[in-house]
N, C-alpha and C positions, 0 to 999 in steps of 0.2 A: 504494500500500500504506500511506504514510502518514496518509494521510486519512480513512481507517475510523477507527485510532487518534487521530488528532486529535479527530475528532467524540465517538466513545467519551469521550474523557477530559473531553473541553466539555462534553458531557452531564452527567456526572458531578459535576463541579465545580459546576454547574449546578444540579445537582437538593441537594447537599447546601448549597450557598446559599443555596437556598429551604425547605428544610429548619429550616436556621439564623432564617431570619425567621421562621418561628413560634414560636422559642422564647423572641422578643425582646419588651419590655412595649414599646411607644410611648405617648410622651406628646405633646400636639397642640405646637404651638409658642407659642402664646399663652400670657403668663401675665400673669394680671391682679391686682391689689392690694387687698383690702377691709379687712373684719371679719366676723369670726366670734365667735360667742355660744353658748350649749349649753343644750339643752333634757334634762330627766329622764324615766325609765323611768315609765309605758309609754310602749314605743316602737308599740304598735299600739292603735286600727287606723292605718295612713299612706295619705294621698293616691294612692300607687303602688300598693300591694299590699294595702289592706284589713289583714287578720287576719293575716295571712304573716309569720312571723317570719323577718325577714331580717340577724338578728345585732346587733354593737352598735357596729361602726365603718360609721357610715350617720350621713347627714346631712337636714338639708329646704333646700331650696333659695330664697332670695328671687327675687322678680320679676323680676331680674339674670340669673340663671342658668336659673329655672323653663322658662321658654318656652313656655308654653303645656300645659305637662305633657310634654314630649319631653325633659326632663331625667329623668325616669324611668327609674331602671338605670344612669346613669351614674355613672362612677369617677370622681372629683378627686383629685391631692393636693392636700393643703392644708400650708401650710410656714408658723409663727408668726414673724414679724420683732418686732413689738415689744408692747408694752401700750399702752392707750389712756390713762392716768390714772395719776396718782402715788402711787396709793395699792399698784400690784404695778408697782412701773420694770422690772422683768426677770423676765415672768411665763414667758418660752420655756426650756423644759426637755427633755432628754432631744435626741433626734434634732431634735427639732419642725415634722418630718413623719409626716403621716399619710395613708393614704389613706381615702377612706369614697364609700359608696355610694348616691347622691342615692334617697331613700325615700319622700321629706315634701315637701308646699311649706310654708312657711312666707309666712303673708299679710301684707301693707303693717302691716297696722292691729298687727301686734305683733311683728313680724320688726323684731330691734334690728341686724341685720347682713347681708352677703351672705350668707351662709353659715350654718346652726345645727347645728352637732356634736353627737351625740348624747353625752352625757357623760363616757363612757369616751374618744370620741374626743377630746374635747378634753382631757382628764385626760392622755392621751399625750403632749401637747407642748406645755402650757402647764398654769400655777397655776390651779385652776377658784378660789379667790377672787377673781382681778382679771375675772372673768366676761366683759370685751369683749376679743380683740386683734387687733392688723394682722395680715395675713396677706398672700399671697400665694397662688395659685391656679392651679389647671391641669386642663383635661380629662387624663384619664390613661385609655390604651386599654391591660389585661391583655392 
């Protein structure tokens, strides 16, 4: 008689567990160190989506991250740690995290960084006068 009940309640527990993982973000474990730099409005057309307007915390992605165009739709955050140059020593503000949504590649010949924020995103967590900073980086799965 106990063992209906047992399974009943495992099941249970069970199912609201799995539940529970949906409603959690994962971020990959990898977190890698660059620079980030920020590009201005328009943000279309992009590499990913053509004419699609896909909002304004979106990034383009260097050859680092691009992969061949399978960075397309993906999440980063991106976290500012410091300034590249002495002219903004402490350009990180606010949280100086953001997350944004790879839109763009950005090519060799004029990509100054891993990463190009589109300008609101960088405006979120760093000074856009000091224009380069370190970052830190991470796939982030919504």
């Amino acid at each position: 008689m106990a063992l209906p009940f047992f399974r009943s309640t495992l099941f249970t527990a069970l199912a609201v567990f799995v539940l529970c993982l949906g409603h959690l973000s994962f971020m990959s474990n990898a977190q890698d160190d660059g620079t980030a730099t920020y590009y201005t409005p328009p943000y279309t057309p992009s590499a990913c989506y053509g004419y699609e307007d896909e909002g304004t915390m979106i990034a383009a992605a260097s050859d680092e991250i691009w992969n061949n165009g399978a960075a397309c739709g993906e999440m980063y955050q991106v976290t500012c740690v410091s300034g590249t140059n002495q002219g903004t020593p402490y350009p990180c503000w606010g949280s100086g995290t953001v997350q944004v949504k790879i839109v763009d590649y950005c090519p060799p010949a004029s990509c100054r960084g891993t990463i190009d924020l589109s300008q609101e995103a960088f405006a979120s967590i760093a000074d856009p006068d000091s224009g380069v900073i370190n970052i830190s980086y991470q796939q982030y799965v919504p």
